[in-house]
C-alpha positions as CSV (number, residue, x, y, z in Angstrom):
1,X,103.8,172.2,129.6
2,X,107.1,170.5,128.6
3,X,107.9,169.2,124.9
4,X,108.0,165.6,126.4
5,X,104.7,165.7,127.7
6,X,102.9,167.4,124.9
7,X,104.5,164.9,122.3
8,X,103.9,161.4,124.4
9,X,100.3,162.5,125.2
10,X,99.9,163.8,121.4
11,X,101.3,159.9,120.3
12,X,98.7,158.6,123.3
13,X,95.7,160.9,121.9
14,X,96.3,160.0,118.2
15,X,96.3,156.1,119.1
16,X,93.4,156.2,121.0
17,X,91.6,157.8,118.3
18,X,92.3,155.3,115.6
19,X,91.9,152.9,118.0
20,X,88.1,154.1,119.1
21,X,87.5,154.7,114.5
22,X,88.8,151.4,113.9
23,X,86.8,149.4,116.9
24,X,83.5,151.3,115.3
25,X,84.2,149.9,112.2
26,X,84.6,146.5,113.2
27,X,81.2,147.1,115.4
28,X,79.6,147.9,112.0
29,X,81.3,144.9,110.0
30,X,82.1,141.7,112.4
31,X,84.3,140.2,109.9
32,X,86.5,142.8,109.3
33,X,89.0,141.2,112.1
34,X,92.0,143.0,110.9
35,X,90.2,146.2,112.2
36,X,89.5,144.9,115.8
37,X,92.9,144.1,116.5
38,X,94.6,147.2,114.8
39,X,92.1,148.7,117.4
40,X,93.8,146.5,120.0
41,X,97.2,147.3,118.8
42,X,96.3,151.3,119.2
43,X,95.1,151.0,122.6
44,X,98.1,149.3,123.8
45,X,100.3,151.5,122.1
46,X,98.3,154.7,123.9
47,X,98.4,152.6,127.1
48,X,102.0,152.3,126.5
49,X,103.2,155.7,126.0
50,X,101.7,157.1,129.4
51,X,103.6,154.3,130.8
52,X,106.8,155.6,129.3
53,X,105.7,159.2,130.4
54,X,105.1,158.4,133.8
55,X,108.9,156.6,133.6
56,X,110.2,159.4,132.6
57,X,108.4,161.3,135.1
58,X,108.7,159.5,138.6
59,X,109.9,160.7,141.5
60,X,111.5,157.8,143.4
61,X,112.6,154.0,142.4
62,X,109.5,152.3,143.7
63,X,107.8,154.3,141.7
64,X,109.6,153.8,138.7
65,X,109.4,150.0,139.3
66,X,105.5,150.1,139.7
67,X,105.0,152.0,136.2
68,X,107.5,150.1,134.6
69,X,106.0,146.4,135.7
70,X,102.4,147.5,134.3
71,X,103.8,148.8,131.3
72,X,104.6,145.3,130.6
73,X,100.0,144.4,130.0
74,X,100.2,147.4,126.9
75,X,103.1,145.2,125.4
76,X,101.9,141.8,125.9
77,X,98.8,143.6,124.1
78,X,100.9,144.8,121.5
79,X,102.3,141.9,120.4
80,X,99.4,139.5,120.7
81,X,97.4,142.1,119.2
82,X,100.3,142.4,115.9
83,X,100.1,138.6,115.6
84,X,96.4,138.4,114.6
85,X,96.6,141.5,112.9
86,X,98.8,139.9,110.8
87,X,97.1,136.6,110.5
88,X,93.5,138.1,109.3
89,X,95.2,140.8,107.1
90,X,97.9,138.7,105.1
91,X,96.0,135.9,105.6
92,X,99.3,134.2,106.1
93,X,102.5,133.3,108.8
94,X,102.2,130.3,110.5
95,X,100.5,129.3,112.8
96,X,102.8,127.6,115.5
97,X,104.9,131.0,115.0
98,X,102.1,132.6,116.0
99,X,101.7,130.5,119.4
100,X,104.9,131.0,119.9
101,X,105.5,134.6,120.2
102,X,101.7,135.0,121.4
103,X,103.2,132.2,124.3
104,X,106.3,133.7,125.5
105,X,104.9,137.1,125.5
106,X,102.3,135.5,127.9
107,X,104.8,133.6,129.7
108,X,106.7,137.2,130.4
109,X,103.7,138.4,131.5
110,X,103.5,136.3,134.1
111,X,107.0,136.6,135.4
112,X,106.8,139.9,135.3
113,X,104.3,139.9,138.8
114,X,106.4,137.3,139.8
115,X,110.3,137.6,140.0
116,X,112.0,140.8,141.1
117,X,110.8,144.0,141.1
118,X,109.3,143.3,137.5
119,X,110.4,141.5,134.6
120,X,113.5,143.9,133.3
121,X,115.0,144.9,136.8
122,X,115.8,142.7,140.1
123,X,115.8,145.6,141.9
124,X,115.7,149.4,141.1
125,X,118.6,151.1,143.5
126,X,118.4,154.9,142.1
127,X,117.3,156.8,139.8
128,X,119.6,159.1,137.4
129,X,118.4,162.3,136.1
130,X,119.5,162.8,131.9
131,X,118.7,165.7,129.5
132,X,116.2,164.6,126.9
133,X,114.4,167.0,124.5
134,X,115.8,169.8,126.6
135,X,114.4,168.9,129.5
136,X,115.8,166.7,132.5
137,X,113.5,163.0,133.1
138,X,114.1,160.1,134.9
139,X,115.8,156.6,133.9
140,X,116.7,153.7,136.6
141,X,119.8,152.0,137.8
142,X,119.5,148.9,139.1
143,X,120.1,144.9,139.1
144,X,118.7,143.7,135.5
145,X,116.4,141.0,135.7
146,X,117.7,137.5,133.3
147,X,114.5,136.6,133.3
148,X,113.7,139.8,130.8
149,X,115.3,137.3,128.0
150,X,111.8,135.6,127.9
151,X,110.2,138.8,126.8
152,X,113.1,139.6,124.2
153,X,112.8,136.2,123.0
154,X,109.0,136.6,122.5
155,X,109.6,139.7,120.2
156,X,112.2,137.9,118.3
157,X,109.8,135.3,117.6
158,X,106.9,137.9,116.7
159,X,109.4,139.5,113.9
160,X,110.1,136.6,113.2
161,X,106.6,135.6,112.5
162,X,106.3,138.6,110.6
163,X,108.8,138.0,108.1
164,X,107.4,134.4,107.1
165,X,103.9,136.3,106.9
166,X,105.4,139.1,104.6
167,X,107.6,136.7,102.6
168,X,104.1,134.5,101.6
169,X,102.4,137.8,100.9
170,X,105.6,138.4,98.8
171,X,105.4,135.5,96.7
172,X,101.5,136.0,96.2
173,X,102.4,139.1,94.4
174,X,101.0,141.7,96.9
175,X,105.0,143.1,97.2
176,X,102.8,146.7,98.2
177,X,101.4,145.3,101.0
178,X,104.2,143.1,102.1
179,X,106.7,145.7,102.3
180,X,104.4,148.5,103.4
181,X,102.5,146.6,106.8
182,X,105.5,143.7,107.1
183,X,108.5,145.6,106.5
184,X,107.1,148.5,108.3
185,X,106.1,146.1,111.4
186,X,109.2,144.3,111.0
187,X,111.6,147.3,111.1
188,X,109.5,149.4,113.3
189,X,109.2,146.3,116.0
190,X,112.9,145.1,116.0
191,X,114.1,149.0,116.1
192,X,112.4,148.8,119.6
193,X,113.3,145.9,120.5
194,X,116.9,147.0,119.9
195,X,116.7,150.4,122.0
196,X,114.7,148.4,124.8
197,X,117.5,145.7,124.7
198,X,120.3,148.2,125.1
199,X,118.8,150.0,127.6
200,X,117.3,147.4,130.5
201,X,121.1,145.9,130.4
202,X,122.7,149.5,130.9
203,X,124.1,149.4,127.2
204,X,123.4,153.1,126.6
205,X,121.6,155.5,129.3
206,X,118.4,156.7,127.6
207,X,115.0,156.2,128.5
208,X,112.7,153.8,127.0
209,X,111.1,155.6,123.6
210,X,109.6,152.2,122.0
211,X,106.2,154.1,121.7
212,X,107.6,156.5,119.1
213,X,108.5,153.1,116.9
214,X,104.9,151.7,117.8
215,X,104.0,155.2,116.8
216,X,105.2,154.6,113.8
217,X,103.9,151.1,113.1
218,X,100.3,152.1,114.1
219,X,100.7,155.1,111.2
220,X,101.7,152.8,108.9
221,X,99.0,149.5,109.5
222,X,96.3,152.6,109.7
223,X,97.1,154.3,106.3
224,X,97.0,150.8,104.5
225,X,93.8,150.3,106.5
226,X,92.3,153.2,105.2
227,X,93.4,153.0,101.6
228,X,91.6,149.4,101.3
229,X,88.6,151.0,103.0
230,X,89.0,153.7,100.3
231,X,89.5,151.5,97.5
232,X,86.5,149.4,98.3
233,X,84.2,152.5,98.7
234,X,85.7,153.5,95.2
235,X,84.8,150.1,94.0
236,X,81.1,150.5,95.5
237,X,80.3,153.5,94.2
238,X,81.4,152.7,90.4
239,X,79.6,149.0,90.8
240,X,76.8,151.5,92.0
241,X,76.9,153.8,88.7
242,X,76.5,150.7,86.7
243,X,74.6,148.5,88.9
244,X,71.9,148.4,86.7
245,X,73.6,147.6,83.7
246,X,75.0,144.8,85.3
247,X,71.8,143.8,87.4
248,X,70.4,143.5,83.6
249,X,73.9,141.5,82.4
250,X,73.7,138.8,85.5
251,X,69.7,138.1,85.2
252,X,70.4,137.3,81.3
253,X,73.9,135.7,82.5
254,X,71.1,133.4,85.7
255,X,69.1,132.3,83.0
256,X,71.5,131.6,80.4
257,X,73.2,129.4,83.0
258,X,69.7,127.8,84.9
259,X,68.3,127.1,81.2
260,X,71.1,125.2,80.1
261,X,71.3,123.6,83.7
262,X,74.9,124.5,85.0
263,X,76.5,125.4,88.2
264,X,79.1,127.8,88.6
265,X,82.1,127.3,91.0
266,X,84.7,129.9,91.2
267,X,88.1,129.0,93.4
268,X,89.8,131.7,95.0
269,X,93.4,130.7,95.9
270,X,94.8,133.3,97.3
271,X,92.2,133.8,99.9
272,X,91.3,129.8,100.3
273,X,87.9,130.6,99.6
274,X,85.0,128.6,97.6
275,X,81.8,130.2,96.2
276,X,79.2,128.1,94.2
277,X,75.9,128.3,93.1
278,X,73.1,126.9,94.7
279,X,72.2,124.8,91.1
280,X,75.9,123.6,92.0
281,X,75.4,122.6,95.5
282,X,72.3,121.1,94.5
283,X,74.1,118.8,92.3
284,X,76.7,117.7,95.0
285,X,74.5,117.5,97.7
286,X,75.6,120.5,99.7
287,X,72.9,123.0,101.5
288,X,73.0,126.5,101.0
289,X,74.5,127.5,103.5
290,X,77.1,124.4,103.6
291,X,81.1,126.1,104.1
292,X,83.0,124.8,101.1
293,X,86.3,123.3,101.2
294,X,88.4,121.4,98.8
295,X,88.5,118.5,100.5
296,X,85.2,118.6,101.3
297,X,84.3,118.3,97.6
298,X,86.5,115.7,96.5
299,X,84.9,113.6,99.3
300,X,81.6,113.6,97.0
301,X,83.7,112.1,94.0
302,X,83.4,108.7,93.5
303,X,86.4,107.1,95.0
304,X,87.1,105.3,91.9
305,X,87.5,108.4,90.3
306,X,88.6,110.8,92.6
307,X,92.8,109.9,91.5
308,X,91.8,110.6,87.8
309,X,89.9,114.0,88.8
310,X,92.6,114.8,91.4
311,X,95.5,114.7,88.0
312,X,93.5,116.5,85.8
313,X,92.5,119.2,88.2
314,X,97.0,119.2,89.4
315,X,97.4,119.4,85.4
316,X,95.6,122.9,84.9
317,X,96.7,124.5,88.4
318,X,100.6,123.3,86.8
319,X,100.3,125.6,83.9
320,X,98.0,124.0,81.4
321,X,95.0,126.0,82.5
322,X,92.2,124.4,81.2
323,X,90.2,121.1,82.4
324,X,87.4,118.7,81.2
325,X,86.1,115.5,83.1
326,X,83.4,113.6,83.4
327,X,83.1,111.6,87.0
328,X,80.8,110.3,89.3
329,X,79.7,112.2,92.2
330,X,77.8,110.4,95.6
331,X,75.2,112.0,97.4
332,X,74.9,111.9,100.9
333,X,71.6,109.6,100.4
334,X,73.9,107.5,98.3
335,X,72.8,108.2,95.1
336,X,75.0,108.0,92.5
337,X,75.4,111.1,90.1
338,X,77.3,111.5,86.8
339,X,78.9,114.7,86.4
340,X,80.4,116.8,83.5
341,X,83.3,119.7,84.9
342,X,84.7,122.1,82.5
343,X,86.8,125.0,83.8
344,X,89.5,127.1,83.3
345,X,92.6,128.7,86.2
346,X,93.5,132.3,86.0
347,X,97.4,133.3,86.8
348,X,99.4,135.9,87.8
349,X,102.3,137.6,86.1
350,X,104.4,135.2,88.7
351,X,102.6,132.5,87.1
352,X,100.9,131.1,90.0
353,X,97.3,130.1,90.1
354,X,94.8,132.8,91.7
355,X,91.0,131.6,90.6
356,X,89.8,128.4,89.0
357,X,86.0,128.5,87.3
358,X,84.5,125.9,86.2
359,X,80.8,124.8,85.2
360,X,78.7,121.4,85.9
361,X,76.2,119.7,84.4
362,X,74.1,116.6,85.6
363,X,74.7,114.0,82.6
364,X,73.3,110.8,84.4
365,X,70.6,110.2,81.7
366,X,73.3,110.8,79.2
367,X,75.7,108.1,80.8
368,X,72.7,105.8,80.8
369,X,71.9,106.5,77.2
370,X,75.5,105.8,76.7
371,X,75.4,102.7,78.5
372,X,72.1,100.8,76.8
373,X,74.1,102.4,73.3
374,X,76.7,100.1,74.7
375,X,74.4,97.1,75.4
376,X,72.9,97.8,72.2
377,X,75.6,97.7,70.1
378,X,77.0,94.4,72.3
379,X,73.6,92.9,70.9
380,X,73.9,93.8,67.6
381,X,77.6,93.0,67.1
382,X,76.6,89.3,69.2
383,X,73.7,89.1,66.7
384,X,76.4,89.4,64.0
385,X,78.8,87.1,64.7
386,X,76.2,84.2,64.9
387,X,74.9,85.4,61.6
388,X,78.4,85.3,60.6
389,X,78.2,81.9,62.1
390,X,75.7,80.5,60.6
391,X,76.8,81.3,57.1
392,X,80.2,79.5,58.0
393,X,78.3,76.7,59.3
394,X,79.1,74.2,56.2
395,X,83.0,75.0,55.9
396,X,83.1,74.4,60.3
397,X,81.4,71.3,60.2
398,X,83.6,70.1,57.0
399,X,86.3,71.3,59.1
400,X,85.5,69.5,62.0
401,X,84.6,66.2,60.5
402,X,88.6,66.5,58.7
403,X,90.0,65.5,62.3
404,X,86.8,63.9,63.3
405,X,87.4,61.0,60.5
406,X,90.7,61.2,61.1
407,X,90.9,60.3,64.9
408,X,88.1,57.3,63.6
409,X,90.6,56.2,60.8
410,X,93.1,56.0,63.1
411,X,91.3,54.5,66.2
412,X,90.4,51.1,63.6
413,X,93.5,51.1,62.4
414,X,94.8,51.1,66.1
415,X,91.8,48.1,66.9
416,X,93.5,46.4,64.3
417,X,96.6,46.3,65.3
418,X,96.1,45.1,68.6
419,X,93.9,41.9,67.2
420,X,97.6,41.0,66.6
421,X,99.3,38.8,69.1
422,X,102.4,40.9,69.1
423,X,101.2,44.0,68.0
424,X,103.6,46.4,66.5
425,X,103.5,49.6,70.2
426,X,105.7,52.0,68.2
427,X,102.8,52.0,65.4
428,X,100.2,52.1,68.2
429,X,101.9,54.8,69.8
430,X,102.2,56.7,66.4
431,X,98.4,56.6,66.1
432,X,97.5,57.7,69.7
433,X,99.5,60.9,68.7
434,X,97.9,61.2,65.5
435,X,94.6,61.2,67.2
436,X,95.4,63.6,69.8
437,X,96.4,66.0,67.3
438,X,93.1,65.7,65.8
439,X,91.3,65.5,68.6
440,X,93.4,69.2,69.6
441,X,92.7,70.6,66.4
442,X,88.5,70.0,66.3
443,X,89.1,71.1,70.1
444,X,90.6,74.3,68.8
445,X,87.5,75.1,65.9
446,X,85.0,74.5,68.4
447,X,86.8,77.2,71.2
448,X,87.2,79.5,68.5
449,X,83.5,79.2,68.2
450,X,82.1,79.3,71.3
451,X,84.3,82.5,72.0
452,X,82.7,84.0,68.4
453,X,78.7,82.9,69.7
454,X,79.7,84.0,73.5
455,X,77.9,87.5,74.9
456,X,80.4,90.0,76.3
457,X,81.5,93.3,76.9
458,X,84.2,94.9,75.3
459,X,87.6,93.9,77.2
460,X,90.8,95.3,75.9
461,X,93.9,93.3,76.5
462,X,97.5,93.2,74.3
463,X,96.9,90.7,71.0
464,X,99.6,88.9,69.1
465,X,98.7,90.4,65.8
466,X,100.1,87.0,63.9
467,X,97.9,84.8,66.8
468,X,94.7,87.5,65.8
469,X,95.2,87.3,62.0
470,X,95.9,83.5,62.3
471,X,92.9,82.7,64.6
472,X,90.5,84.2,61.9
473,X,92.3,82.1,59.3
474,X,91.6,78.7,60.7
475,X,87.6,79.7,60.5
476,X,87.5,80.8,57.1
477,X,90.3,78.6,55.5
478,X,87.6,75.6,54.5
479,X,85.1,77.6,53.0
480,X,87.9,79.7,51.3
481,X,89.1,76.5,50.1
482,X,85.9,75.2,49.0
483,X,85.0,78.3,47.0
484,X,88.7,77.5,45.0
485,X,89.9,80.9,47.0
486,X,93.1,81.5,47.9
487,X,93.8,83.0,51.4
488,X,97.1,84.4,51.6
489,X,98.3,86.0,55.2
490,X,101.5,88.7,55.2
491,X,101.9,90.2,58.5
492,X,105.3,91.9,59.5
493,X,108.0,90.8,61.4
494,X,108.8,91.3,64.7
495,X,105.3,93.6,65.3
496,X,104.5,94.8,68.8
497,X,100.8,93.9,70.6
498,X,98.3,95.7,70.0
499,X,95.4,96.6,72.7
500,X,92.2,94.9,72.1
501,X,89.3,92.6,72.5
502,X,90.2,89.3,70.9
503,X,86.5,88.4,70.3
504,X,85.6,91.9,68.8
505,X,88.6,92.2,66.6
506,X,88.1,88.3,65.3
507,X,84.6,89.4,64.5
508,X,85.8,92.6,62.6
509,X,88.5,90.4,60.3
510,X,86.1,87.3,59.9
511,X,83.6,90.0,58.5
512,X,85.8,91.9,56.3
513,X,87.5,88.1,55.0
514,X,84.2,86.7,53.9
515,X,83.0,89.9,52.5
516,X,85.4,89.6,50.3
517,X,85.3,86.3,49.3
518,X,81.8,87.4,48.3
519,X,82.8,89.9,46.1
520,X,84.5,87.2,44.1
521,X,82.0,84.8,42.9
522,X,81.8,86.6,39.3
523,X,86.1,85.6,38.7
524,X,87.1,82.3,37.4
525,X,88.7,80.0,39.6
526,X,92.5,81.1,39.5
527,X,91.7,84.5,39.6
528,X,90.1,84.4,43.2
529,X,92.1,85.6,46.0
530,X,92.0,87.4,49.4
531,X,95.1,89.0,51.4
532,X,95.6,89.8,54.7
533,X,98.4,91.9,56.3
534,X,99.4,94.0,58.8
535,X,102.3,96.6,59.2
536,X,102.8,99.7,61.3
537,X,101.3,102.5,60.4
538,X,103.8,104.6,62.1
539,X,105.1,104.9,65.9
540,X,101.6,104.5,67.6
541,X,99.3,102.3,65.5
542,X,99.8,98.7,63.6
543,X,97.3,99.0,60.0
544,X,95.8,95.6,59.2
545,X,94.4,95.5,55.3
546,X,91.6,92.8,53.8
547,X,92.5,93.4,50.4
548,X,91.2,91.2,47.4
549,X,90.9,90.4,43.4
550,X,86.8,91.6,43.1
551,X,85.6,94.1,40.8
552,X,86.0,96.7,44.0
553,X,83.1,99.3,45.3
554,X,81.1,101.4,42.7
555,X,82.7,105.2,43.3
556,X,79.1,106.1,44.2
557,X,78.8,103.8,47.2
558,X,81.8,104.7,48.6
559,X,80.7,107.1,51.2
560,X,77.5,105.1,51.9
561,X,79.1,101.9,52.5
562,X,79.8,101.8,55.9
563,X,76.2,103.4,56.7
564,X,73.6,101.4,58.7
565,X,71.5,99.1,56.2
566,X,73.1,99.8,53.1
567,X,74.2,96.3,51.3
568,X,74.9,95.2,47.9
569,X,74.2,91.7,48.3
570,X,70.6,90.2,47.6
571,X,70.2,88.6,51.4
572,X,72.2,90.7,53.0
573,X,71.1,93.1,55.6
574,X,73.6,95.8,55.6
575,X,74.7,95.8,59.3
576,X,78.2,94.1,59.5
577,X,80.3,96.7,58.2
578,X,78.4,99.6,60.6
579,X,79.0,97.2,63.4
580,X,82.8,96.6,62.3
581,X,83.4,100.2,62.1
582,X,81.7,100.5,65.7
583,X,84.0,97.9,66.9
584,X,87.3,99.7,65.4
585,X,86.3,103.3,66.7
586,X,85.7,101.9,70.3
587,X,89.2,100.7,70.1
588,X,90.3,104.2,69.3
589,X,91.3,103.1,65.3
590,X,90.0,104.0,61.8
591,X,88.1,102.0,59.4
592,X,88.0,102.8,55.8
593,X,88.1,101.5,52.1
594,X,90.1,102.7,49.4
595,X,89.7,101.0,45.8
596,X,93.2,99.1,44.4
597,X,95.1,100.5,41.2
598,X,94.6,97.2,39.4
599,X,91.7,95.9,40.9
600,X,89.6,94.9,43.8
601,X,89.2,96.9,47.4
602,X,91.3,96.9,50.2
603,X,89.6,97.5,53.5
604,X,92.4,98.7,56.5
605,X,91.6,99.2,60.2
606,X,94.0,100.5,62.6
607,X,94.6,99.7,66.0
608,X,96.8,100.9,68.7
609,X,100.0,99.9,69.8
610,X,99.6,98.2,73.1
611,X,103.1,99.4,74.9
612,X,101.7,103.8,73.7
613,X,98.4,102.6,75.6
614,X,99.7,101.9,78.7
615,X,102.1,104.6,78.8
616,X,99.8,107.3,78.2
């Protein structure tokens, strides 16, 4: 038997054989597509090596012709077969590169039964006997065929293809495999690309030998093939030798996790794929047996907060790594589901983001505790103003009945005028002002009322800090006035907005003002006095201070003070300094009280700068 018959049935034997071990394997594991098509790829590389034997072994031109044009169903196996390969092993390449080279192999196919002879030659004329391997085979002369351009052009898209597949596989930091099974496919399929080229356009005068490349290939794709198979029978028989350590590690782990009522969700983003619990999919509405996407998920998420989620989520996968939100999440009944995520993103050494896990908890009786907190403490801080009120009743009313008489004064003095028979209109005209400035300024008192007795929720919007301090002023100013108390007001120039609720804040100063005015009832007269100012506290908070001349707060009292219930004064019931530091902490500030050098307290809030707020 001759050398070139022994090696070319060897390379057809070999294939055949991995073909017929990788096919049972796939038989065994239906997933394992990678294995069907390197099966695929085997066959057609057998398939084509006979072809090439019986090439290099015919006897006359027809002949030739006829092996040579069904040679061309091994290759258009070859390459479809290397295209899928590659798609289910890498897990990568794109996809309309894949049509492509899958589409003019197919397309070659076609012509090849249909023009000339077959899809490399018009016609075969002769046939030339060469020495190869020692011995003397058979190559063709003839007309060559343009239309063979279509199957060169279909192999120069599938190497093509298989660069963009390695080159992902590169940059997910699996440079083994993408030089190993890419390179190798790449080199191995454009080195017989190049030969088969050269020789159907009578460039060189050797017969076809793409086999021994495929050869090649198949070696390679089979030896990575077996080392995974290796490697995950390694890594089943360690998990084996401590499966029960690990059995005993997850039940502890299952009810660790089901007492404290979490899911689990773990992201894998190299392969694209999702795994979750079923307490997790129970909590988003998904079955058991529901594929997960992405996508899919953030469907569930309320759409008002699916942008916030969306950020945080970009924010860890970016480099930060960690992430903590609380969103809603909508059934597919509808109902409506509050949901606490906290999870961290594992990275390679390229710094790119392989798995994200993350657990969730149902806190929907939490939010609604939260929630009748909030309507609680709306109540109560309601409840406080109209106490707050109703102590200020006296000093309103005095300060009502100011412009009240007034615009009376001035509406007889008016009537009397205009008993004259040529009454004096520049005088009447005077008064009509006079009493629409009074009639603006009890207009004004009773607004600032009504907003203080009004129920609401707690609506942040930028504040002049002068307008805030000043508002407060015009309430207490009477009774300050009638208790021989001086109200002094110092607020800074030129201070940015802060971010607040008008009504809230109001409430806050109007409580901490007459507090102090309280404290001063011991003093004599000229000694009484009560500050207000405001300054910045630094770049991202303005500090407003109700400081006054009072005997100050006991040492001892000074860490009860602001507790629920805890007063000083004979009537009082110890709520409106709890409520005002409620108030300032819901505005994201600070409430304390620090006891002056000379004498007196000074309470000081702080608030946040409207302009840092919004650009946050």
């Amino acid at each position: 038997m001759s050398l070139v018959t022994i090696i070319w049935s060897m390379i057809g034997s070999a294939c055949l054989t991995l073909a017929a071990i990788s096919f049972l394997t796939w038989c065994r594991n239906r997933e394992a597509w990678a294995n069907l098509f390197f099966s695929l790829l085997a066959a057609g590389t057998a398939a084509f090596a006979f072809c090439e034997l019986g090439m290099m072994r015919a006897r006359t031109p027809a002949e030739f012709g006829t092996v040579l044009k069904w040679g061309h169903v091994p290759t258009w196996l070859i390459v479809v077969s290397l295209v899928w390969f590659a798609r289910s092993y890498f897990k990568a390449g794109r996809k309309w590169l894949a049509w492509l080279a899958c589409g003019l192999r197919t397309l070659a196919l076609v012509l090849n039964f249909l023009v000339g002879q077959n899809l490399n030659y018009r016609e075969i004329t002769g046939l030339r006997h060469i020495s190869f391997l020692g011995e003397s085979v058979q190559i063709a002369e003839g007309v060559p065929n343009p239309w063979m351009l279509v199957g060169q052009m279909s192999l120069l898209a599938l190497v093509v293809f298989l660069m963009d597949a390695s080159v992902t596989v590169w940059r997910r930091g699996d440079r083994h495999r993408a030089l190993a099974v890419g390179g190798g496919a790449m080199f191995f399929m454009f080195s017989s690309t190049v030969q088969s080229v050269f020789v159907f356009w009578g460039i060189i005068r050797t017969p076809i030998t793409a086999s021994l490349s495929f050869m090649c290939l198949v070696l390679v794709m089979g030896y990575e093939l077996s080392s995974d198979t290796l490697r995950a029978s390694e890594l089943a028989r360690r998990l084996q030798q401590s499966e029960a350590g690990l059995h005993e590690i997850e039940q502890r782990m299952r009810l660790a996790v089901e007492a404290a009522d979490f899911g689990v969700l773990i992201r894998d983003f190299t392969r694209n794929e999702i795994w979750a619990s079923d307490r997790w999919r129970a909590l988003f509405g998904f079955s058991e047996t529901e594929p997960l996407e992405f996508q899919k998920i953030l469907l569930r998420v309320h759409p008002e907060d699916r942008d916030a989620l969306q950020s945080v989520l970009e924010r860890a996968r970016s480099g930060y790594g960690v992430y903590d939100a609380d969103f809603r999440v909508v059934l597919p009944t509808e109902e409506l589901r509050w949901v606490a995520a906290r999870g961290r993103v594992e990275f390679d050494s390229a710094g790119k983001p392989t798995f994200a896990r993350s657990v969730s908890q149902d806190i929907t009786l939490q939010k609604k505790a939260e929630e009748e907190t909030r309507n609680l403490q709306q109540e109560l801080a309601h409840a406080g103003r109209v106490s707050m009120m109703g102590q200020l009743s006296s000093a309103l009313a005095h300060e009502i009945n100011q412009p009240l008489g007034a615009i009376l004064r001035n509406a007889e003095a008016a009537e009397l005028f205009m008993q004259d028979p040529s009454p004096d209109l520049d005088e009447v005209r005077a008064i009509l002002a006079d009493i629409r400035k009074d009639d603006q300024r009890a207009g004004n008192v009773i607004d600032r009322m009504r907003g203080m007795l009004k129920r609401g929720s707690l609506e942040k919007k930028p504040l002049n800090v002068g307008d805030l301090v000043g508002d407060v002023a015009v309430l207490v100013r009477s009774d300050a006035t009638a208790r021989s108390i001086t109200l002094e007001l110092i607020v800074a120039d030129h201070l940015p907005p802060v971010l607040g609720d008008p009504v809230h804040l109001q409430q806050v100063l109007l409580n901490l003002i007459v507090n102090g005015m309280d404290a001063l009832e011991e003093l004599n007269r000229g000694e009484r006095w009560v500050r207000v100012s405001a300054k910045l506290g630094g770049p991202k908070t303005i500090v407003i201070a109700v400081s006054d001349s009072g005997p100050g707060v006991p040492a001892d009292q000074l860490t009860h003070i602001f507790d629920p219930f805890f007063t000083t004064k004979p009537k009082g019931m110890g709520m409106g300094l709890a409520i005002s530091r409620t108030i300032i902490e819901a505005h994201n500030g600070r409430l304390w009280v620090e006891n002056q050098d000379q004498a007196g307290a000074s309470f000081r809030f702080t608030l946040p700068i409207a302009e840092q707020e919004f650009t946050t």
